[in-house]
Structures are given as C-alpha cells and as structure tokens.
NUMAR-955436 format. One record per residue (C-alpha): x, y, z. Coordinates in Angstrom, 2 decimals. Layout:
R       c1       c2       c3
R        X        Y        Z
...
! end
This chain:
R       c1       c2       c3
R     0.00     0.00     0.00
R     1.47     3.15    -0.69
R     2.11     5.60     2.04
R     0.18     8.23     2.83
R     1.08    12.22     2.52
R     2.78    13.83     5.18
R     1.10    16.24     7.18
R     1.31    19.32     9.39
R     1.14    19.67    12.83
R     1.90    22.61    15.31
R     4.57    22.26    17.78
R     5.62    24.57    20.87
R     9.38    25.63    20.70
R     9.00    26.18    24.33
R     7.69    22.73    25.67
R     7.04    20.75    22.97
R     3.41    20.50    22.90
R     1.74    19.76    19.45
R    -1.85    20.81    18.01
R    -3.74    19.61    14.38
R    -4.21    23.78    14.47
R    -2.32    27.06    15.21
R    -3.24    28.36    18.62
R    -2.34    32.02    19.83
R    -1.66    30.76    23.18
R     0.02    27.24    23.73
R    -2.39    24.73    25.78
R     0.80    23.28    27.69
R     2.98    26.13    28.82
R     0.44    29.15    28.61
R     3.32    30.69    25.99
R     1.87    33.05    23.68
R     3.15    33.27    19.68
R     4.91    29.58    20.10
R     3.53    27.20    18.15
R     5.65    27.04    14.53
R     4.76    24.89    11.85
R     5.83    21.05    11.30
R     6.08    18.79     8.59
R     6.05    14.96     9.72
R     5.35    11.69     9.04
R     1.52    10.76     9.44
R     1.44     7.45    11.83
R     0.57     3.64    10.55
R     1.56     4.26     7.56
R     2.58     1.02     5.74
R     5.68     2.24     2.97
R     8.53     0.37     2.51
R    11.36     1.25     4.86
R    14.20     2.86     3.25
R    17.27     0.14     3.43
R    19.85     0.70     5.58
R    22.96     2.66     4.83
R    25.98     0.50     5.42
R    28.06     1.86     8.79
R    31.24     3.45     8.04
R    34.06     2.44    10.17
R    36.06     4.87    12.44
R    39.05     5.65    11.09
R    42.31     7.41    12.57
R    42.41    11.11    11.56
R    46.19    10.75    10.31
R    44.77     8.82     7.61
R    41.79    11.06     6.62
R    42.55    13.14     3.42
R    42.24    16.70     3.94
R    41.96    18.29     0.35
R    41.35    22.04    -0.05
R    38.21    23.03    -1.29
R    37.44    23.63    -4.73
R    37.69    27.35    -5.02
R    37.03    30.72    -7.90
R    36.93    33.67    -7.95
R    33.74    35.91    -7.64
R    36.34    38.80    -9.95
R    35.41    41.13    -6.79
R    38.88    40.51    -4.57
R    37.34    42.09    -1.40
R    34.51    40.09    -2.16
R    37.08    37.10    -2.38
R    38.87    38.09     0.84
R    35.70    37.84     2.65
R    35.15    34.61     1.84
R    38.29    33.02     2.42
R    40.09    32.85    -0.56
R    36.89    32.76    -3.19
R    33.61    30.92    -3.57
R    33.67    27.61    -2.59
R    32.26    24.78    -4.72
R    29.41    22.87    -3.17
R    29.46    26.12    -0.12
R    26.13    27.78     0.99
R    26.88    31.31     1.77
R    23.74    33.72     3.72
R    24.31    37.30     3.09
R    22.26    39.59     5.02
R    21.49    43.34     5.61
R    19.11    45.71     5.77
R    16.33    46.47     2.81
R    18.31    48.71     0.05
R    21.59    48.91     1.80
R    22.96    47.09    -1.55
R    23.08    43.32    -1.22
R    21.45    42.21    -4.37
R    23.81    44.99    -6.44
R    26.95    43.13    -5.02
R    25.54    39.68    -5.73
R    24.84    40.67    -9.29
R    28.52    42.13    -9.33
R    29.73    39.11    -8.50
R    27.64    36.62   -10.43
R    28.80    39.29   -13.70
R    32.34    38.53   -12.54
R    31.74    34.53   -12.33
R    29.76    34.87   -15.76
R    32.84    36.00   -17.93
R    35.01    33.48   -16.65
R    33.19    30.78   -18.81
R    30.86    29.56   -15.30
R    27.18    29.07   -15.82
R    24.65    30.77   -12.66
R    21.57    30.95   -12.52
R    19.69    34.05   -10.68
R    16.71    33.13    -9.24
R    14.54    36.34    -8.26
R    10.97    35.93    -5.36
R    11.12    40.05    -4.44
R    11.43    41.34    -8.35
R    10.15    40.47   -11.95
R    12.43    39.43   -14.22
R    12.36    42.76   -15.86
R    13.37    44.87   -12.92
R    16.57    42.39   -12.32
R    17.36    42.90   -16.24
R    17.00    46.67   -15.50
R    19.79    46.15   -12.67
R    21.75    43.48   -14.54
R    21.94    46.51   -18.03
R    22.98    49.40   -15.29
R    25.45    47.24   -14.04
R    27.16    45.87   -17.68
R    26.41    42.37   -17.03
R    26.65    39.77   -19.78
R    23.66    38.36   -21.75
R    25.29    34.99   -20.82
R    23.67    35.62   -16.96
R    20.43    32.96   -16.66
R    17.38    34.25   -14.57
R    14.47    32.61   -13.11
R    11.64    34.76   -11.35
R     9.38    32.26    -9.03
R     8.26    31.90    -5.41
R     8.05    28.13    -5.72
R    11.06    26.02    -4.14
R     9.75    23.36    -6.55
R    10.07    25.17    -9.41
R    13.79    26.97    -8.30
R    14.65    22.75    -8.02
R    13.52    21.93   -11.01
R    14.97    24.36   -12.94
R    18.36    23.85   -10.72
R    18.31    19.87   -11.53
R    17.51    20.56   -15.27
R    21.04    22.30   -15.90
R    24.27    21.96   -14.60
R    25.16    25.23   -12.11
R    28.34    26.41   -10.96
R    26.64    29.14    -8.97
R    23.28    30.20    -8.07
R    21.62    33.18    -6.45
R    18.68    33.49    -4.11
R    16.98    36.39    -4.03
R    15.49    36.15    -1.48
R    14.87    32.74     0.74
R    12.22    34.63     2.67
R    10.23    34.86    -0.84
R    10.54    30.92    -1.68
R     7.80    28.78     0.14
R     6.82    24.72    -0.13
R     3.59    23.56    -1.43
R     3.05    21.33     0.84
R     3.17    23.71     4.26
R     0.24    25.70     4.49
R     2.03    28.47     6.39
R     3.30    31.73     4.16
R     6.18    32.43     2.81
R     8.94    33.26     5.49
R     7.41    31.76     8.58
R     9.68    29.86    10.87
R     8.92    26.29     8.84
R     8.65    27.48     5.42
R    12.20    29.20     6.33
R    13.85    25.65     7.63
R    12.28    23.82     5.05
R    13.23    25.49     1.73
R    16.90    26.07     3.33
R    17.05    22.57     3.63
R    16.12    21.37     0.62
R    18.38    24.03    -1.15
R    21.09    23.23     0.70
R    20.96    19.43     0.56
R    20.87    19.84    -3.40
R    23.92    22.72    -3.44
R    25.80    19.69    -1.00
R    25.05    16.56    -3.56
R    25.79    18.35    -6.91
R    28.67    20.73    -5.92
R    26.59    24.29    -6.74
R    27.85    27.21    -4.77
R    24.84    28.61    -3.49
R    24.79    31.98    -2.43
R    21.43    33.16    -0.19
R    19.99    36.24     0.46
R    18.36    36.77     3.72
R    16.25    39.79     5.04
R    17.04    41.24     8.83
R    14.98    42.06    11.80
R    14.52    45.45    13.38
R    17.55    44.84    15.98
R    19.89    43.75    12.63
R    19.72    40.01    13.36
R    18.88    37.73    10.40
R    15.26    37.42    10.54
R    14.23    33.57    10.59
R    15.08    30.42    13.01
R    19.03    30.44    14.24
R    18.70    26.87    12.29
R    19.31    29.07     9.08
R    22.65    30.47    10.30
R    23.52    27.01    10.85
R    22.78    25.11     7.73
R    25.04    27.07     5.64
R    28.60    27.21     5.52
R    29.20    31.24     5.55
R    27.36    33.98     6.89
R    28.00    37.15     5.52
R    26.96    40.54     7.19
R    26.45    43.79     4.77
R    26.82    46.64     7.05
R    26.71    50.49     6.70
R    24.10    53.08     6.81
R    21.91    54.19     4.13
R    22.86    57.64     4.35
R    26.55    57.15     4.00
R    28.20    56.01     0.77
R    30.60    52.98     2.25
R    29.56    49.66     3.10
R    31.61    47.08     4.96
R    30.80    43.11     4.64
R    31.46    41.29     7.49
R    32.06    37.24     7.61
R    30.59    36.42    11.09
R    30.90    32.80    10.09
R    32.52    31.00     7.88
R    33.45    27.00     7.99
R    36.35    27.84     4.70
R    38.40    30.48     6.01
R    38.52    33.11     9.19
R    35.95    34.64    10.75
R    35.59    38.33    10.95
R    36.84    39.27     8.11
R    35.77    41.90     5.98
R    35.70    43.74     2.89
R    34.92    47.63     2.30
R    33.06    48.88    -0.50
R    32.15    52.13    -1.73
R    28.29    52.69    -3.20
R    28.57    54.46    -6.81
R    26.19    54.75    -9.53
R    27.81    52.05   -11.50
R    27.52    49.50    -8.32
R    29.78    48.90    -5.60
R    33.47    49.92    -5.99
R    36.23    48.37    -3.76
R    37.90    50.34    -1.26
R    41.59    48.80    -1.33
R    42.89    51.05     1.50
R    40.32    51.29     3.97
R    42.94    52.69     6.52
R    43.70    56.10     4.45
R    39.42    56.20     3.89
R    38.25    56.35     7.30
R    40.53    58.73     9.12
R    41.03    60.50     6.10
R    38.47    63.63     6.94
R    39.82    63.28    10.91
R    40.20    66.83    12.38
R    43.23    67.27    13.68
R    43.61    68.92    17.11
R    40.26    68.04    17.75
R    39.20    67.30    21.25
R    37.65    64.42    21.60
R    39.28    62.43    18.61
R    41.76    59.12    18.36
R    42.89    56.66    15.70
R    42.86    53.25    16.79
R    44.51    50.65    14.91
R    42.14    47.50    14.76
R    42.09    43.74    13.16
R    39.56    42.86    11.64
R    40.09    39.13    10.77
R    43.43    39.23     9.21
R    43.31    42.68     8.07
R    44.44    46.03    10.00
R    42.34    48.71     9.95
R    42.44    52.06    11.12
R    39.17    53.95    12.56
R    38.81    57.14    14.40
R    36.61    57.03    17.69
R    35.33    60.40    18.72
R    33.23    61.29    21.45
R    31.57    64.08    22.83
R    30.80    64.76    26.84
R    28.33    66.86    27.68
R    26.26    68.40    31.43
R    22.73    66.14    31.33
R    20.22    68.48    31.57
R    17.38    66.41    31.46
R    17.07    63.59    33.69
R    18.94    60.31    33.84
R    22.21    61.15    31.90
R    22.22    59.51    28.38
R    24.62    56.78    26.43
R    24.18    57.25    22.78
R    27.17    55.02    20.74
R    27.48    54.47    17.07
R    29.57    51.31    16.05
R    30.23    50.49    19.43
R    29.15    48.38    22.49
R    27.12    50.63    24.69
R    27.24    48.05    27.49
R    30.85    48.52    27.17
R    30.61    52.19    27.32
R    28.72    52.19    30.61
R    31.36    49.81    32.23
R    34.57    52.06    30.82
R    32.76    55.31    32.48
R    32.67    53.39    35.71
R    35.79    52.47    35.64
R    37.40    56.46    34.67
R    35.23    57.42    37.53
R    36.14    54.95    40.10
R    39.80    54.11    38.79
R    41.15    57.77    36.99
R    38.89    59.87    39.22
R    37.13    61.54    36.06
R    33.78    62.32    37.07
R    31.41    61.07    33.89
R    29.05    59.47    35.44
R    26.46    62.63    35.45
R    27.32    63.30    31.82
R    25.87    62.70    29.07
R    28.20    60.41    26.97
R    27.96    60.39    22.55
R    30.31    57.87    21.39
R    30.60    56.73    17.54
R    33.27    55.55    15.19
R    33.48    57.93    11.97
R    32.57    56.52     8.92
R    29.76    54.17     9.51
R    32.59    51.33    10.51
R    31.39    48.81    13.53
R    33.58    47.80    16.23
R    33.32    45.29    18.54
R    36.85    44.22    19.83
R    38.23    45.13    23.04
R    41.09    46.76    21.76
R    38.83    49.69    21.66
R    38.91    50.19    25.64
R    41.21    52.41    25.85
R    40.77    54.61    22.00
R    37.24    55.28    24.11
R    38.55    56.63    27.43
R    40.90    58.91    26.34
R    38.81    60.38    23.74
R    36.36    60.40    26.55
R    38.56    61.94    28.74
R    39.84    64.35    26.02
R    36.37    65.88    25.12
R    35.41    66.38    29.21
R    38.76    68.33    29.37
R    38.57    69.79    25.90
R    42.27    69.03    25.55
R    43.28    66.98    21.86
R    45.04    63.59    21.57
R    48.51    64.40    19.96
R    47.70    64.06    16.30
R    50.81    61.54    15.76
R    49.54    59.35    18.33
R    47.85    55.80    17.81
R    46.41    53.79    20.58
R    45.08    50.65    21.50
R    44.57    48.42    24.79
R    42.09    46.23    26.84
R    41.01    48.13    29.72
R    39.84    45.95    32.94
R    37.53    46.48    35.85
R    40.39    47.31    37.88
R    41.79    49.88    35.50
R    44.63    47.91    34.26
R    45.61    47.73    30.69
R    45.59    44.15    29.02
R    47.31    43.00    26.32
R    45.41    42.48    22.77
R    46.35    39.83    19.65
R    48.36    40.80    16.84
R    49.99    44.28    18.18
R    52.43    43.97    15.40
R    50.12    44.44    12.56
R    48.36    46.79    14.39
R    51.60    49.04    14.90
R    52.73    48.40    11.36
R    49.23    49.82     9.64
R    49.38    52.95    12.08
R    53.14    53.42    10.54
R    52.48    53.04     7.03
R    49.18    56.48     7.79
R    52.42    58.19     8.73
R    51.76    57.98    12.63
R    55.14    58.17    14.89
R    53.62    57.46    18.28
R    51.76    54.22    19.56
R    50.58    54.17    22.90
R    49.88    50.07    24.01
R    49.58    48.16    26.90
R    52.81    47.41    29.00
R    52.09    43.57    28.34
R    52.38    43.30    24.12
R    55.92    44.26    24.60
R    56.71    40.75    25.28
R    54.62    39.60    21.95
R    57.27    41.92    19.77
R    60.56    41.68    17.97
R    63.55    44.40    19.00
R    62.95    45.12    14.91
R    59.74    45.94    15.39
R    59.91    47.53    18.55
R    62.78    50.08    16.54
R    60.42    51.06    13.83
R    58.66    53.27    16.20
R    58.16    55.04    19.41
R    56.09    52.60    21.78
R    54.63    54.30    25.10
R    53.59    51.33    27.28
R    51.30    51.80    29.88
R    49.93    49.60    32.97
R    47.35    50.85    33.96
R    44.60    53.89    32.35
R    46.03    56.32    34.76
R    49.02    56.05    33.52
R    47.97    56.00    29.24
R    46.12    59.31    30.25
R    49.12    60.61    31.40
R    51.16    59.67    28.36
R    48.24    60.57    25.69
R    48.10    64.21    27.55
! end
C-alpha cells in the first residue's frame, strides 16, 4: 500500500506540545506566539522502509585526506577576501542586511564577474520580476550569458536547478521561496527551515555554490530560526548606513576560512566599488587637534584597519544622563565610564556620553577600551590627543591595561598612515621583535592612569 502524505502539525518551541491547528496561546505552557509549523510523518503508515545505509568504520584522523576546497573567484577581490580565498564549490553562503543597503547589487557584481570566466549561474529572483533584475543586470554591464528565473516556488527553483548543470546560483530572497506542501506563508519559521534545507541538501550533492539572500529584523539580526545560520557554511553581514556612501561586509561565520573578516566597499552609480585602503578612507576627513578624537589601529580578521573614535561629553540636563554610541558596544561604554570614575577619578558618570566611530565602521573588539577613554577623557577636558599618536589596549575592571592579539600588525598599519607614536599596553611588549619595537616610538602603559598621562 502506498504511504500516505505527510502532514502538518503545530509544535511549541518552548515545551514541545503539538496541536492539528495554530493556537495564539500554547495549551501546555500558557506561551503566547509559540507554536511554529511542522512537517512529519503521518502514523501507521505502511511504505517500505528505506534500506539501511551501510556503517562506516572509524578511522584514525592521520589517515583522513584533507583536500582544499574547490575554489574561484567571484572577480570582486574584497569580495574574495571575505570569503576566504573565493567561492567555494558545493558552499552555501547567507548574506544579510538591511532592505536597500545594496546586497542584491553586489551579488549581481559578482555573479557578472563569475559569468565571464566561462561559469554558468543561474539568478533566481521571489522580491522582483524578471524585468526589474534585467534593468539592474543593463545598469550594471552584465553579460547576456547571466540565466534568470523569477518564481516563489522552491519546486520550481529545483527543477529548474536539476535541469542544468550550475556552478553558482543566487537566491533572491529565501524569505520569498515557500513549499507547497506547508500551508504556512512564505517566510514563517517552517517554510524558512524547510526550503533552506532542501536548497542546501541539493547545493551539497551536486557541488553548486549557493549563495542566499536573507532579510534582517529590526535589531539587525537575520530574521528567521538560528537553524538558518547554521545550515550554511558562511554567513555574511552587509553593514553600513543608508545615508553614507561605504559599506563594509562582514564574515561572522565561515566553515572555509577566518571569521571576521571583511571587505569595504564604496556605493557608486555604476555598483559597488572596492575600497583597497580602507585605513587612508576612514581617518582620512579626521580633524586634527580636535578634542575628543583618536585613531585606533584594529584587526579585523586578518586585516588592519584604522578607525577614528570620537566622542563628545556633555552636562545632562534632562534627567537620567544619556549613552548614545554608534559602532560600538554601549554596554561597554557604561562599564569604561565606571571604571574612569572609580579608577582615573574623572567624574562622567552625570554626563551625558555620545560615542561613535566615523565613517559608519562597527567595532566590537576590546582593543577599543582604551581609543574610548581617552577620547572620553579628552572631550570632558577639551584638551586633543597628539595628532601623531595611535592607541590601543584592553582596559579591565580594575583599571589595568591588558594585552590584545596581533599588536604587530596593528603598529605596522598605524606606521604606514604616517603615525610616529603608539601608545599600548605594558604587556604586548613581550609579543614583539627588538625590529619591530625600533620602527617606532612605543609608550607602554599599565594601567589607564598612567595611558592618560602619556596621551596628555
């Protein structure tokens, strides 16, 4: 007798409990907005079972081969960079970012680049018509040779993937796609884990690089189950504000190559252009002799990069004194203005506190520490950081300065911007080479009372 269909149930991702129907408010745990949407297997029914796999043997890892993947290139080398090296054959990349910020422009870039290199893709479009993507693909001089598919259908985006032989393919976007057979819409929490799983199980048995787009919630997180992040094998990050022209993407994970590392682009009205130096871009409108200003040299994966953190101290009038931070941790701001109150004897805590990074760059490192007091310190005494002075260090709850990875990168990016003066914690001596300690004036510090005194 042949099996019967499978069917949907509802299933609380708090307890557990399951329902034929969707309930507001879960009939085991009282949770409200729980119950997601599940495909399973309907009971007694009388298929075939599959046969059973044979059981591999354990084997000794000394005798596993490990080959490097299969890479190309994308013809985008920050693009590349990001990604480890290139795209990887049979890899499932998620790119997200916010609505417009640019993320089907670079994907087009890049399947334009893979294109002319003799590759076949496919671009298969949920959010546009075919004719608006054309419109994009002209603008952008890509090749008639590009393939596109418009459909909402998973069914029909497999189909038309197991009719042709891929080297890369393009979802745009997997919150569009839905399965016929779950009755929930399009980018609910099981049509999400669904079509990701089918996609990525055919990318996996045919070798396609599969590259998906995915939309973000209102706090930046991908939007969707944390199951998406991890069925693929790379999740990008396209950061950068709307209003500004550069955009940074951001590998937050990545199973090919390091995490963290990122590539800067510029927004034109051909596409994205590549920003090669980043350093010389982002301090490159810095005010000198400005209160309130310092250059930081930070790694970002295995690239150096050079930001400018400013801040700006000011008498709260109103209230509760406010924390307002752009590309930073404000968490970690309230703990640093604790500790220059308690440890340095700078009284902040009754000011308000406006703390960014110029240039729409994010950082989350805690290298930062100490870039953040002293420009926090420098705008309360309206007194300016030495202009040839660079600075980095971890600072602790006790005011001490820890040590941070890589200092010698770090010191050789703030030498090659022409800086003369690195101030560092007393620690990272130890992690450098009498060469390298030669090339320029280090100022070690111990402790933050101690950097303030050196940085003023």
């Amino acid at each position: 007798m042949v099996g019967k269909a499978a069917k949907t149930v509802y299933e609380c991702s708090a307890c557990g409990a399951q329902s034929p129907k969707w309930l507001g408010r879960c009939s085991g745990c009282g949770g409200w907005n729980t119950l997601e949407e599940q495909r399973v297997a309907p009971r007694g029914s009388r298929s075939a079972p599959a046969p059973r796999a044979k059981l591999s043997a354990p084997v000794a890892i000394g005798d596993v081969v490990a080959d490097d993947a299969e890479r190309f290139s994308t013809g985008i080398s920050e693009l590349d960079r990001v990604l480890g090296g290139g795209v990887v054959r049979g890899g499932v990349t998620l790119l997200g970012g916010e609505p417009g910020i640019g993320k089907s422009t670079l994907l087009m870039q890049a399947v334009a680049g893979v294109a002319q290199s003799g590759r076949r893709v496919l671009y298969v479009t949920g959010e546009e018509s075919a004719a608006q993507v054309a419109m994009r693909a002209r603008r952008l001089g890509v090749q008639e040779s590009l393939l596109l598919l418009a459909t909402t259908d998973v069914d029909d985006a497999l189909a038309a993937l197991g009719a042709d032989r891929y080297d890369m393919v393009v979802i745009d976007s997997i919150q569009t796609l839905r399965s016929a057979e779950l009755e929930s819409a399009a980018g609910s929490v099981a049509q999400l884990r669904d079509v990701a799983g089918r996609l990525t199980e055919f990318a996996k048995s045919q070798g396609v690089s599969l590259f998906v787009i995915g939309h973000v919630t209102k706090d930046g997180s991908l939007a969707g189950p944390k199951v998406l992040e991890h069925l693929v094998d790379t999740v990008l990050s396209f950061e950068g504000d709307a209003t500004h022209a550069y955009r940074i993407v951001r590998a937050t994970k990545n199973r090919f190559g390091p995490a963290q590392e990122l590539g800067v682009f510029e927004m034109a009205q051909e596409g994205l252009r590549q920003v090669l130096d980043a350093s010389a871009l982002f301090i490159a409108e810095r005010p000198l002799r400005a209160a309130g200003s310092v250059v930081i040299p930070t790694t970002q994966g295995t690239r150096p990069l050079l930001v400018e953190v400013q801040a700006l101290v000011a008498p709260a009038l109103y209230g509760a004194p406010r924390r307002v931070t752009t590309g930073l941790d404000s968490n970690r701001l309230a703990v640093l203005l604790a500790v220059l109150q308690r440890r340095a004897g700078m009284h902040v805590l009754d000011q308000d506190v406006f703390a960014s990074v110029a240039g729409g760059a994010r950082v989350d490192e805690p290298a930062v520490d100490l870039a953040l007091c002293v420009a926090i310190v420098s705008s309360l005494r309206d007194r300016a950081v030495p202009p040839e002075l660079a600075l980095f260090g971890e600072v602790g709850l006790t005011g001490e300065l820890r040590a941070v990875p890589r200092p010698a990168v770090r010191i050789q990016e703030a030498r090659k911007l022409g800086f003369t003066r690195v101030l560092l914690p007393h620690a990272n001596l130890a992690h450098l080479t009498a060469q390298e300690r030669a090339e320029i004036e280090l100022c070690p510090a111990r402790d933050l009372e101690q950097a303030l005194a050196i940085a003023f």
